[in-house]
N, C-alpha and C positions, 0 to 999 in steps of 0.2 A: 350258207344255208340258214332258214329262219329257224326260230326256236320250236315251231309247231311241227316244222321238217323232220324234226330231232326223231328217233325210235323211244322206246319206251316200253317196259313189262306191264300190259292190262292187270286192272284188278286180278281178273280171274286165271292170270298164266297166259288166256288165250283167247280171241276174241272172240270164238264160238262159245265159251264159257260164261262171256256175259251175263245171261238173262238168269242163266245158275247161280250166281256168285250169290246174291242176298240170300236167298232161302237156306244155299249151303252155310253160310256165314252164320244165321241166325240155328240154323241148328245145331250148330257145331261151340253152342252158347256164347256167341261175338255180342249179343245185346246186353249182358251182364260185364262182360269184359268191358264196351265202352261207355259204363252207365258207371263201374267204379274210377275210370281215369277223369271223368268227369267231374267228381265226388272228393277228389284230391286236386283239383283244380281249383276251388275256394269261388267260383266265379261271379260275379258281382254286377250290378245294375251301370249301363252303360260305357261297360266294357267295350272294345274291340277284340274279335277272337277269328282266329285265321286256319283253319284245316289244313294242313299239306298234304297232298295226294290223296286228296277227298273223294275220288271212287264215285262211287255212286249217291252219295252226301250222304248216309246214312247218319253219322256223326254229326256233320253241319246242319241235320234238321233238327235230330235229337237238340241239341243248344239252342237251338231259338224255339222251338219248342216247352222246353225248361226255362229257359229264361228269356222270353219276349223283349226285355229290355236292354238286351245284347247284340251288339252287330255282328252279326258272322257273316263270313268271307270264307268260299271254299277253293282250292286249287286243285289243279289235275291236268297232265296233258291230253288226255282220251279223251276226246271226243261224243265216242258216245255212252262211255259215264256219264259224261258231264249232262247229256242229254237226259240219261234216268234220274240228275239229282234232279233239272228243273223239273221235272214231272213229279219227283218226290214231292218237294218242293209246295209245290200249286194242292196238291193232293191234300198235302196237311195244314196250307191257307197258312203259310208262313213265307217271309221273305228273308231270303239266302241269297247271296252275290254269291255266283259260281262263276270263276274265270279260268281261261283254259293257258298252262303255262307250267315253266319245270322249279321244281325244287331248289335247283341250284343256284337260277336267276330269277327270282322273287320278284316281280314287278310293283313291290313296292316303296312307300319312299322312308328312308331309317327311322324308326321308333314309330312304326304305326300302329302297332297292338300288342295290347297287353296281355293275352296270353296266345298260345301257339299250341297246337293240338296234331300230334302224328296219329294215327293208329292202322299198323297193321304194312305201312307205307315202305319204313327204313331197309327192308331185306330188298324190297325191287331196284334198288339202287345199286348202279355198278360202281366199284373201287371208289372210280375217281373223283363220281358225284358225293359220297357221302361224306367230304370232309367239307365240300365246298356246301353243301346243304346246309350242313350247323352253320356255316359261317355266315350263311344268307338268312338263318332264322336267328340268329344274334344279331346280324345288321335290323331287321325289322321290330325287333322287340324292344318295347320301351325299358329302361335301366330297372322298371320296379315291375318287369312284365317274368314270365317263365313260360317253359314252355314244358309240356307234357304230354310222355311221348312211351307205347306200348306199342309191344312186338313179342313174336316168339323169342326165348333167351332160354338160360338156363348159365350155369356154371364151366360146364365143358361140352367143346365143341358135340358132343356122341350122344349129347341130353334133348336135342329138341324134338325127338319125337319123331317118330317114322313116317307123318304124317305130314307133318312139317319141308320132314325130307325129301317125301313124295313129290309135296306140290311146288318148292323152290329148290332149283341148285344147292348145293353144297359150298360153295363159292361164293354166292350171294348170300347164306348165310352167318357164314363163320365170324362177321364181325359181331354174331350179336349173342357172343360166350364170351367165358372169363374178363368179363371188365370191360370189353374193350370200346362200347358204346359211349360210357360215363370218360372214356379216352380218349374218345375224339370229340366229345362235347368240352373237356375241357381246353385241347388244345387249341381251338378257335377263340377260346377266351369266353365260355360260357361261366358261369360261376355256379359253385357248391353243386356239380353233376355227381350225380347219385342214383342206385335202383334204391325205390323206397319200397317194393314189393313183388311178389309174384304167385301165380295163380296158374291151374290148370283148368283150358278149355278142352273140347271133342272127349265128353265122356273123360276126362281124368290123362288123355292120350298125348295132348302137346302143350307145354309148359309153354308159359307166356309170362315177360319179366316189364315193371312198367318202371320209366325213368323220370327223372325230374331236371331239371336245369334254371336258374335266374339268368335276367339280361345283363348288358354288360355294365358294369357303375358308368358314369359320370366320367370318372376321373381317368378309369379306363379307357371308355372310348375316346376322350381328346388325345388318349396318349397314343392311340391306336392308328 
């Protein structure tokens, strides 16, 4: 089966939800959410930055929007996301590479970017993808690259909000309480994974935790 064969969770849960998702997104304050993961990103002139599960590019435009002299690169298996990012895209007379492909197998080649940007992406991930994800955003990250990554979280499993609960399984959430994101970023061999913060979006209603990670040293990945 090819990689585009594969199934996958739509941005919006469902693909009659599509053309909903932005406007819900942005009401529910998602543009201040990825306007501060940006903002702790440090990001820099002539960079490479790479979106995983880039949706509808919302994110990928904002960055080259902000910073024109940045490559950005968005991913996403959907189709037709990927559709409304080019139209994003053209709309706001920016160029974004949107390629259509999974998280897990990265179609790119090792240390091609220096930073890596999730948001909103790691809950649609089943089990098995989400260890092998870190490990494909560590393989493309340059050794002085990171990667910065925001989702609903909280402390304990009971914290993410009814809201939260609503719209994803309970199952696909639970990796992203007590610790345990900064736990599988580290066991792929990410370096200094850590929450450096968190914030509530939808009116004060679903907490949202954002993560940090660096690439692998040098010395690491020869050993690796």
């Amino acid at each position: 089966m090819k990689d585009t064969e594969r199934t996958y969770l739509p941005a919006a849960g469902l693909d009659w939800a599509l053309p909903l998702y932005d406007p819900f997104v942005k009401l529910l304050g998602g543009d201040a959410v990825r306007r501060a993961l940006l903002d702790q990103a440090d990001l820099r002139p002539s960079q490479r930055v790479l979106d995983v599960g880039c949706g509808t590019g919302t994110l990928a435009v904002l960055i080259k929007r902000l910073h024109p002299d940045i490559t950005v690169v968005g991913l996403d298996p959907d189709p037709k996301a990927l559709a409304r990012a080019h139209r994003k895209a053209e709309r706001a007379a920016v160029t974004v590479r949107f390629d259509r492909g999974f998280s897990d197998q990265l179609p790119y080649p090792d240390g091609s970017f220096d930073r890596v940007f999730s948001s909103f992406m790691f809950h649609h991930l089943d089990a098995g993808s989400k260890e092998k994800t870190f490990a494909e955003i560590r393989r493309v990250l340059k050794p002085s690259g990171s990667l910065h990554l925001v989702d609903f979280g909280g402390h304990k499993s009971g914290s993410g909000g009814f809201l939260a609960h609503l719209l994803h399984s309970s199952d696909r959430l639970k990796d992203n309480f007590e610790e345990r994101i900064p736990t599988l970023m580290s066991e792929v061999g990410l370096r200094q994974a850590r929450e450096v913060s968190r914030r509530s979006m939808a009116f004060g209603l679903v907490p949202v935790a954002y993560y940090q990670a660096s690439g692998q040293s040098p010395a690491d990945r020869m050993a690796s």
